[in-house]
Backbone bond lengths (Angstrom), bond angles and torsions (degrees), N, CA, C in turn:
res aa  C-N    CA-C-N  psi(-1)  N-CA   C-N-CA  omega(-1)  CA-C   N-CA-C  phi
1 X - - - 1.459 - - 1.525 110.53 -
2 X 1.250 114.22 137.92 1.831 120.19 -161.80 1.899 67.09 -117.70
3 X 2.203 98.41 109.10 1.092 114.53 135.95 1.740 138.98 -63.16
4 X 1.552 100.71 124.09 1.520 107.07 -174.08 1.238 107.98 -117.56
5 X 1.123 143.73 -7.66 1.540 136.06 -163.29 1.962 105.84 -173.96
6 X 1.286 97.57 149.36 1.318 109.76 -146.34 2.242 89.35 -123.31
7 X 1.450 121.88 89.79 1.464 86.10 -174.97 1.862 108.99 -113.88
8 X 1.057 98.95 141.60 1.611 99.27 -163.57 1.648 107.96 -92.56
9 X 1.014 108.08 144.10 1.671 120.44 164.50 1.961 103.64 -75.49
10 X 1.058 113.63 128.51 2.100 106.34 140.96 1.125 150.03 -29.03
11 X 0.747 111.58 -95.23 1.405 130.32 168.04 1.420 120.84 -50.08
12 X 1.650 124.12 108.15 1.280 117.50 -177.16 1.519 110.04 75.95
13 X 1.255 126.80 0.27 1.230 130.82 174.11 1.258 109.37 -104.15
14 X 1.432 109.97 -72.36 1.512 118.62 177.99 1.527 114.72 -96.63
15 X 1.374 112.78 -35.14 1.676 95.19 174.91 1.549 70.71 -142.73
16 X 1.939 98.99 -168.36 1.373 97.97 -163.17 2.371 76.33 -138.56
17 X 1.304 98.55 109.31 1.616 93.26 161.52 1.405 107.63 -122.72
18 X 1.338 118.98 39.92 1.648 132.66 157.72 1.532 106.14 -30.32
19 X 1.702 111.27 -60.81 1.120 109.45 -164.64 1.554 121.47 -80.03
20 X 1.470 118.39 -18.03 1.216 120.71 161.05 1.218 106.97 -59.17
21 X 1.469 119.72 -72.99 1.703 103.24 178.47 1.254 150.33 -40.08
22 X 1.272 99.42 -5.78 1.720 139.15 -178.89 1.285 107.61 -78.98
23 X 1.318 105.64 -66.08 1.621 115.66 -177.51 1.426 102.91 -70.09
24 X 1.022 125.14 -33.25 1.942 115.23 176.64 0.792 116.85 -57.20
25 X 1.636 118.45 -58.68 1.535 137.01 -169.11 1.902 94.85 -60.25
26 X 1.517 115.38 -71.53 1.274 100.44 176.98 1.463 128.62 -49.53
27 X 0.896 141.94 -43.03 1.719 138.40 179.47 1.983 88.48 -65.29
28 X 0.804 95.35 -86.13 2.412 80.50 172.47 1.377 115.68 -9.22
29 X 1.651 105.57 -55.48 1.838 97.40 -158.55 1.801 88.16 -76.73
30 X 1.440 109.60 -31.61 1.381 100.60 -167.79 1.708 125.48 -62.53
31 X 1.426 100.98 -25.52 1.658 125.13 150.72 1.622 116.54 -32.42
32 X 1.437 100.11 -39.90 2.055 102.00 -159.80 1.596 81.13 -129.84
33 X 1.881 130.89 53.54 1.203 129.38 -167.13 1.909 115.39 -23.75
34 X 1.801 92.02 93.72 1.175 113.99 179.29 1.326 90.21 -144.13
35 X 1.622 113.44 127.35 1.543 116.01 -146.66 2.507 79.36 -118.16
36 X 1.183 101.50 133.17 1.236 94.02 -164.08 2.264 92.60 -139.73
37 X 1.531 111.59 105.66 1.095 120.13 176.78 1.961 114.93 -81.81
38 X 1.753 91.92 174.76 1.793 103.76 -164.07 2.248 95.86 -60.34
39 X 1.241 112.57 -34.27 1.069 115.40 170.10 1.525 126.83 -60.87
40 X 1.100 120.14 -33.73 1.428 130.36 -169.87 1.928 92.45 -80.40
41 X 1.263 92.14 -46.55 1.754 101.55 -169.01 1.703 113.66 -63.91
42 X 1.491 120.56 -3.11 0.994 126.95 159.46 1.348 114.59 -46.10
43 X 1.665 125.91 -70.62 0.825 128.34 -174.14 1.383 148.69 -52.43
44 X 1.631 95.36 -3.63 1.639 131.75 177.89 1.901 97.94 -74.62
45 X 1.149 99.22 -57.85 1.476 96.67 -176.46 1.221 138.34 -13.49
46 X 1.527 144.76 98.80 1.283 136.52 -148.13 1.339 130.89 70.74
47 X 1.401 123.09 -10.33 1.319 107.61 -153.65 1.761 84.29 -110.20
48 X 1.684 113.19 179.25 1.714 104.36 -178.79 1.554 111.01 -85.03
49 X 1.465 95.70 -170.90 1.578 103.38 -172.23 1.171 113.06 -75.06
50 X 1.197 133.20 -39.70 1.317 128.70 138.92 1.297 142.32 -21.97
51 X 0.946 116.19 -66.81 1.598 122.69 167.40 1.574 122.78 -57.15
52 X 1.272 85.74 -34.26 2.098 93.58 170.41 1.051 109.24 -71.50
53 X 1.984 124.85 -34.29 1.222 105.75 -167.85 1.738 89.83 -76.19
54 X 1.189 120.26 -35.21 1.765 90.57 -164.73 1.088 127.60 -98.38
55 X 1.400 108.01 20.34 1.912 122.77 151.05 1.289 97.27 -63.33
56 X 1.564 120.50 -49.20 1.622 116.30 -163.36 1.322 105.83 -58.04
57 X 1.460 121.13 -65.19 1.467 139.08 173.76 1.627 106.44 -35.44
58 X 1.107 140.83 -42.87 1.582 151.97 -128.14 1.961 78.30 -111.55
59 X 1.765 114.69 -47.78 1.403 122.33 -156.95 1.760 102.42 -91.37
60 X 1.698 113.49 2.04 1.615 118.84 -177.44 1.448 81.79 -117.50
61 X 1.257 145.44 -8.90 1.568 135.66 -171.32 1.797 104.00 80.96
62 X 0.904 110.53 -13.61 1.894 99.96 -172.88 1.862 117.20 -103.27
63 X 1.722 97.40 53.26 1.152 112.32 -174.88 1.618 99.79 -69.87
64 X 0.832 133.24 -45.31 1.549 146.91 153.78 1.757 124.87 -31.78
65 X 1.227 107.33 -30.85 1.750 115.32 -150.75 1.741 94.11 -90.53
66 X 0.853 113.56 -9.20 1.734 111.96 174.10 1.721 123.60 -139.51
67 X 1.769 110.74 132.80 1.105 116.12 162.41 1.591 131.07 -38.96
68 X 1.694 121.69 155.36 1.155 123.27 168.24 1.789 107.19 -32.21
69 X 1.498 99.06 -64.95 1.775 113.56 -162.41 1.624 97.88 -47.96
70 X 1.135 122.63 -55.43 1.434 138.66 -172.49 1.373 106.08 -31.37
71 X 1.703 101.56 -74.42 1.951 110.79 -166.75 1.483 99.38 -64.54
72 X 1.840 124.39 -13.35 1.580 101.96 179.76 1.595 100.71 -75.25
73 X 1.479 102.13 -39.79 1.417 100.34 171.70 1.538 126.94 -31.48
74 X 1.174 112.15 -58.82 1.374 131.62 -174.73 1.527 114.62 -57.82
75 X 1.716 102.12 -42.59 1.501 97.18 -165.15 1.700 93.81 -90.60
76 X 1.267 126.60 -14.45 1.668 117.22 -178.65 1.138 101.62 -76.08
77 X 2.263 132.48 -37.08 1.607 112.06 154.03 1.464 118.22 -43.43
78 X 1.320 113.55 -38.62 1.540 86.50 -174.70 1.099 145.37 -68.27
79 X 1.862 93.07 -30.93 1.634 108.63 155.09 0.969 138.64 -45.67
80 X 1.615 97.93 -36.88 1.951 99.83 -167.72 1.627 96.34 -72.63
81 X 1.309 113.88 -41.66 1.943 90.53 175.33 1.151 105.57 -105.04
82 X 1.298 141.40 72.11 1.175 159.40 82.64 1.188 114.67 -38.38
83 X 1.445 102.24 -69.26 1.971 108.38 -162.02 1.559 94.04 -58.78
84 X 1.884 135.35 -40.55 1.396 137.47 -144.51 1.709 82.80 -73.66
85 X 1.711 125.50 -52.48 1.029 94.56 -164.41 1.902 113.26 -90.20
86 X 0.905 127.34 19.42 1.607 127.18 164.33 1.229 93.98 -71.80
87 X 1.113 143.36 -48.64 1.751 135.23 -148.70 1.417 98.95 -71.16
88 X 1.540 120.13 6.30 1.752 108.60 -173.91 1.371 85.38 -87.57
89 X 1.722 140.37 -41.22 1.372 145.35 -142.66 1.553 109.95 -74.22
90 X 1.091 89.72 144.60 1.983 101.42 -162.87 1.586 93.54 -142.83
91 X 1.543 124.81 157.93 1.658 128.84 168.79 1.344 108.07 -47.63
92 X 1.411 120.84 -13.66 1.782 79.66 165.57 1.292 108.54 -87.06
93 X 1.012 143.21 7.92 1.458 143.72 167.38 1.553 113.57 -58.49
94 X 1.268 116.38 -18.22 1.544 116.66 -160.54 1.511 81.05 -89.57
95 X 2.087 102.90 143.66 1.428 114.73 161.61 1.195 124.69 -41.96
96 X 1.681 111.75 153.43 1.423 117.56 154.73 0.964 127.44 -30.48
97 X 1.789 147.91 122.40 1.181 120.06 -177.86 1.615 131.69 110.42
98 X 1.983 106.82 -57.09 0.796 119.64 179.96 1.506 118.05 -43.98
99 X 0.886 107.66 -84.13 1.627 128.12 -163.54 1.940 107.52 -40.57
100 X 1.661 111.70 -41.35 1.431 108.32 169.01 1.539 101.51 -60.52
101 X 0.972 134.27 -39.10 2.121 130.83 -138.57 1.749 69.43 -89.09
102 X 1.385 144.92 -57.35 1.346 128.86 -147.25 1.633 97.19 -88.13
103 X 1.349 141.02 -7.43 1.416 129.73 173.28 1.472 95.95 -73.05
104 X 1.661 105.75 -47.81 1.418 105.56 179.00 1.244 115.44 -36.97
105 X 1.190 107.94 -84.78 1.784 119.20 -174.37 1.418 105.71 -28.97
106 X 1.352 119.78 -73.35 1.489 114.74 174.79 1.313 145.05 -50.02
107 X 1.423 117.83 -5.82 1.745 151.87 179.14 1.442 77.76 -83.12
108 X 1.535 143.20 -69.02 1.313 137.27 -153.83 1.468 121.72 -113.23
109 X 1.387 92.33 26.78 1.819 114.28 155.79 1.074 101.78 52.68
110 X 1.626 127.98 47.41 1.635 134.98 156.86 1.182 112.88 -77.07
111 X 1.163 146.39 118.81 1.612 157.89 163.69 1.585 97.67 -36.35
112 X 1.627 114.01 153.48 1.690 111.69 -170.53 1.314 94.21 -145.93
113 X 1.421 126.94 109.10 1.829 113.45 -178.42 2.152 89.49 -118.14
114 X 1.073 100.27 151.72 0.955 122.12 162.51 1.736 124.69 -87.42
115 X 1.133 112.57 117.38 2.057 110.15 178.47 1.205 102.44 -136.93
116 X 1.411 115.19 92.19 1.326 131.20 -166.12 1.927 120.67 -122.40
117 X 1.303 127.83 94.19 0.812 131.06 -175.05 2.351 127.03 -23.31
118 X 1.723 86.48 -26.86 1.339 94.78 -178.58 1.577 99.80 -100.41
119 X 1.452 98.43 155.03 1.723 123.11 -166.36 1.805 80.77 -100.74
120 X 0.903 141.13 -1.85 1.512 135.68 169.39 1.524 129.00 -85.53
121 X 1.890 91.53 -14.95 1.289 105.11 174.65 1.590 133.07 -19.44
122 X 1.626 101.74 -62.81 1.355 137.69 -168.65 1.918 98.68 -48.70
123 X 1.503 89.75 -53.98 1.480 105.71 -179.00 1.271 130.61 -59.41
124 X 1.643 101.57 -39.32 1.109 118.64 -176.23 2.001 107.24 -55.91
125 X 1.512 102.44 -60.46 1.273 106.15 -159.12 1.433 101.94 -52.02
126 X 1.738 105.13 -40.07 1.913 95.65 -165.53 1.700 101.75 -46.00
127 X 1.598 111.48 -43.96 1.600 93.29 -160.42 1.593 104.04 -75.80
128 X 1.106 128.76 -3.53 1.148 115.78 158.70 1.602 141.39 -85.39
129 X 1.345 87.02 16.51 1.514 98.75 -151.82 1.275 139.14 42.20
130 X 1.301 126.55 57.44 1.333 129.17 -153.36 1.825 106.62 -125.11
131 X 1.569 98.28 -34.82 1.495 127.67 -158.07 1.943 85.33 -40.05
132 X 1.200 113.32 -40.72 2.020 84.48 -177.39 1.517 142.01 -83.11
133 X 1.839 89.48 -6.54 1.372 85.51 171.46 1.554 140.80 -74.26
134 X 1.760 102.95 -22.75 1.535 107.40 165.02 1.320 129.11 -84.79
135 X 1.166 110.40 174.28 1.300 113.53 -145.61 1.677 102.01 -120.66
136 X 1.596 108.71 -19.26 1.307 118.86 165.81 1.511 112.90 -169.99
137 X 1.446 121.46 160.90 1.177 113.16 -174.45 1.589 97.86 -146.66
138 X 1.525 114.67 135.54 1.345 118.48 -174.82 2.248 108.01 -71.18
139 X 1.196 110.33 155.74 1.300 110.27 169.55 1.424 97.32 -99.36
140 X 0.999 140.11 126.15 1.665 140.01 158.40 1.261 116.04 -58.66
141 X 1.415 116.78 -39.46 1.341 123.14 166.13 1.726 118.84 -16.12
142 X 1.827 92.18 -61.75 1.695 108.18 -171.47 1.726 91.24 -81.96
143 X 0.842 138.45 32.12 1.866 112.11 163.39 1.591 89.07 -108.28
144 X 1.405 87.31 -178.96 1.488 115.66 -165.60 1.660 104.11 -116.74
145 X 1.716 123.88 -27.85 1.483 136.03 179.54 1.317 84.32 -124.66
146 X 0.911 92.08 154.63 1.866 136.68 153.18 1.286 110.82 -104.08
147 X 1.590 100.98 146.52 2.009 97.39 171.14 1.229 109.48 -52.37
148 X 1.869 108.26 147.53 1.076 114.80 20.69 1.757 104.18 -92.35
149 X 0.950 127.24 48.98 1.555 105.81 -161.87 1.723 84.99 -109.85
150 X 1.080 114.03 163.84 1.490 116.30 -159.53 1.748 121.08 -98.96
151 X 1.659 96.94 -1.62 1.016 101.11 175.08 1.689 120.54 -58.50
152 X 0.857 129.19 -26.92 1.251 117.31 179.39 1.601 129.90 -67.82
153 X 1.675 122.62 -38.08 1.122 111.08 124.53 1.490 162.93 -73.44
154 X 1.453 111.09 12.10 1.066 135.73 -178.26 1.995 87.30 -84.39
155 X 1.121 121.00 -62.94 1.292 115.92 -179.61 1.560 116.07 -56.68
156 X 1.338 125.54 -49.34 1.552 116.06 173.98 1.384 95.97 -50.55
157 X 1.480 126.76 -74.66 1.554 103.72 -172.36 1.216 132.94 -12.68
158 X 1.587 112.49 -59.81 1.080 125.68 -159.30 1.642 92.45 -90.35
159 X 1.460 139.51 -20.45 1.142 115.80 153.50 1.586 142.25 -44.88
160 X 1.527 80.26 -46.58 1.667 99.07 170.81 1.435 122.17 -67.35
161 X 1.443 117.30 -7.38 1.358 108.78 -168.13 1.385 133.04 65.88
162 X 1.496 110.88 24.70 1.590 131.30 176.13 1.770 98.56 -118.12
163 X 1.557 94.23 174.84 1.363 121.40 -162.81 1.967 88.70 -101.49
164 X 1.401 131.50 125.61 1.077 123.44 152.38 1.892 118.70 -5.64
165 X 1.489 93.63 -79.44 1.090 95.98 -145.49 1.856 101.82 -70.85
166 X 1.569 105.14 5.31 1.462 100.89 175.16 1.728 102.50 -88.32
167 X 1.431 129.67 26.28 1.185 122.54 -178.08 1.280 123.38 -133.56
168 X 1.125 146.85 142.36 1.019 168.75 -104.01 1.808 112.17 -152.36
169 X 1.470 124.20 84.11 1.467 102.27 -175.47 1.780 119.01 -129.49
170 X 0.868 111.82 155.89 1.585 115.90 -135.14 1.775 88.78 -126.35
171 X 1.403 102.97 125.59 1.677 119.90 178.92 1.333 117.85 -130.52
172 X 1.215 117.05 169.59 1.572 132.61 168.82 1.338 111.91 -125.50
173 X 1.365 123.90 -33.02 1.502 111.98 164.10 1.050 137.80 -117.53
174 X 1.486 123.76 -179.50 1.798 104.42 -168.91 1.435 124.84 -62.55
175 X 1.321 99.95 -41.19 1.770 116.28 -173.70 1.725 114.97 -61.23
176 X 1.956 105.13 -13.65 1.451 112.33 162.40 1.134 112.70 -67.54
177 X 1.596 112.91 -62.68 1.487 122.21 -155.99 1.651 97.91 -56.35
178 X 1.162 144.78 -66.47 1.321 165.63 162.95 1.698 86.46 -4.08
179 X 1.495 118.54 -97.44 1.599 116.08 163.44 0.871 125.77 -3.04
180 X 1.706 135.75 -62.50 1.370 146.12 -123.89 1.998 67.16 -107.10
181 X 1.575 105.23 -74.25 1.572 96.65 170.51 1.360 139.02 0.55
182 X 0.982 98.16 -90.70 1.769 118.37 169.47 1.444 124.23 -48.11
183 X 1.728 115.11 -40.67 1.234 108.45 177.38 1.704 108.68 -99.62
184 X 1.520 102.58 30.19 1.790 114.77 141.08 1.886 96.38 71.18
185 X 1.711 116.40 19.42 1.150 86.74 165.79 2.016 107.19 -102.43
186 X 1.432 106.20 -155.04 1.406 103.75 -179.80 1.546 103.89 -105.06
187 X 1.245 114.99 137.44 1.511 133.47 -141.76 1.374 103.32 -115.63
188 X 1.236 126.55 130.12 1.591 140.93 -172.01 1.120 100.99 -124.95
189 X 1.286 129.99 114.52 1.430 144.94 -176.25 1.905 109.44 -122.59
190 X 1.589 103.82 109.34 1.387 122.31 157.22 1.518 130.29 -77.23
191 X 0.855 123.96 113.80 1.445 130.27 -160.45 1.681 127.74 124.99
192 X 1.765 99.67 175.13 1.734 100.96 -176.92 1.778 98.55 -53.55
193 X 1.692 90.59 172.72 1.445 127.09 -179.24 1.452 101.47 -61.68
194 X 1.102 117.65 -28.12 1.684 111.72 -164.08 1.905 98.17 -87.38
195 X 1.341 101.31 -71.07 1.150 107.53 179.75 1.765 135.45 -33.00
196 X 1.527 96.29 -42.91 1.406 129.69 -170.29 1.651 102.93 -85.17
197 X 0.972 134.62 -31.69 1.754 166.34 -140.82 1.795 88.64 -55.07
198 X 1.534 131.14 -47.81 1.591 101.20 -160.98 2.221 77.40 -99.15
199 X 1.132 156.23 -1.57 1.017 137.80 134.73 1.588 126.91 21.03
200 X 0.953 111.19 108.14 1.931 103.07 173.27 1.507 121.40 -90.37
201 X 1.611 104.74 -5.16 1.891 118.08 154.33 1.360 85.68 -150.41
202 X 1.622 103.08 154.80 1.247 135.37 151.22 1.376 155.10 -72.09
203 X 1.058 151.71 68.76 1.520 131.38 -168.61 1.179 136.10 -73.38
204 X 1.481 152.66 125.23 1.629 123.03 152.72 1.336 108.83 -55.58
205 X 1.277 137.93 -33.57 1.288 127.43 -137.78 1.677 97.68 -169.91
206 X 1.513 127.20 125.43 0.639 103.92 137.63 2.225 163.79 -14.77
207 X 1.142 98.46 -38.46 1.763 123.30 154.37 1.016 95.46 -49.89
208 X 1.533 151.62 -16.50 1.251 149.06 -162.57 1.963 116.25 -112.48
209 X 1.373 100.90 9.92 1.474 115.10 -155.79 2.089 85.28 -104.92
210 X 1.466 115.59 94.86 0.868 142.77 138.01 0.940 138.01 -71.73
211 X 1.567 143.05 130.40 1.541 126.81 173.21 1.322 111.78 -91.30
212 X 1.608 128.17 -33.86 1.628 122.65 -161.51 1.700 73.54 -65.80
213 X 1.727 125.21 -69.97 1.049 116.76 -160.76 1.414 126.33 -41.61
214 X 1.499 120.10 -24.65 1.508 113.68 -177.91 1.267 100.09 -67.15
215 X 1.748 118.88 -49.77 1.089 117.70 -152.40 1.613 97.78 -63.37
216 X 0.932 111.51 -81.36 1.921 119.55 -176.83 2.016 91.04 -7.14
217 X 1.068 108.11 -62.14 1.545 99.52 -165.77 1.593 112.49 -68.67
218 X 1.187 114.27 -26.19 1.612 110.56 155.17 1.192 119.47 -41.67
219 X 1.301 124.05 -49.02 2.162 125.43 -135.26 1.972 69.04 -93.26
């Protein structure tokens, strides 16, 4: 397979605001006293704002106790201090690693789309300074699934003007790799053995984001 495009996940990929989303979501559930720990908040990882809020709701029992209008309500509070605490994030925020693997890519004119479960994406990169290296970035807004369903890189592909399986897409949680899976490209998985497990490479760590090495594990 002649790699053409490189598309990255957020979270835990390029920077890590796990813990902001942590603290939002908790001060929220703590709102509708639904007491929600760093373990439980695993399961948020990747998936949309939506769906997290009604794991939370589903994980306090009062999946029932509120209208459609309501939980948008709920999850746009969570956003708004969400977004208050992103505005602290600056380039040193970007992972170990990161910032060499993307000069790389771009030294050898690989396409870079972003398919990122958060609608903050956009935002995110400016404060990291990142916003010029890609080449496109999906809105989640316009899909119809959320991971794991594969639409979300199925559309950067097709943003980029590549073939799936000429792409290359890079996760931190399971419900990515699964995606990246299904929509048949070759799958780069950051994280433990368990988590990372149907993965077609592995990482501990970002620091580990090589290109000769990806490629070799492609051919």
């Amino acid at each position: 397979m002649s790699v053409k495009g490189f598309i990255f996940d957020l979270d835990g990929v390029i920077t890590d605001t796990a813990e902001y989303h942590f603290e939002a979501w908790q001060n929220l559930a703590k709102n509708y006293d639904i007491t929600i720990d760093r373990e439980f908040n695993e399961q948020l990882k990747g998936i949309s704002r939506m769906d997290s809020l009604d794991r939370i709701l589903n994980h306090g029992g009062r999946e029932t106790d509120f209208t459609e209008a309501q939980k948008e309500e709920m999850a746009s509070e969570k956003n708004g201090e969400y977004v208050k605490l992103i505005e602290k994030m600056t380039p040193e925020h970007i992972l170990p690693g990161v910032l060499d693997f993307l000069n790389e890519l771009k030294e050898h004119n690989y396409l870079l789309g972003l398919a990122s479960a958060s609608k903050n994406g956009p935002v995110i990169l400016e404060r990291l300074n990142l916003s010029g290296y890609f080449d496109t970035i999906v809105d989640p807004s316009l899909l119809a699934k959320g991971k794991p369903d594969p639409e979300i890189f199925l559309t950067a592909a097709h943003q980029l003007g590549v073939k799936p399986e000429e792409c290359v897409g890079i996760e931190d949680a399971s419900a990515g790799i699964e995606a990246i899976n299904k929509a048949k490209m070759f799958s780069v998985g950051v994280g433990d053995k368990e988590s990372m497990k149907e993965a077609d490479y592995r990482l501990d760590s970002t620091e580990g984001l090589v290109l000769d090495v990806i490629l070799n594990k492609v051919k």
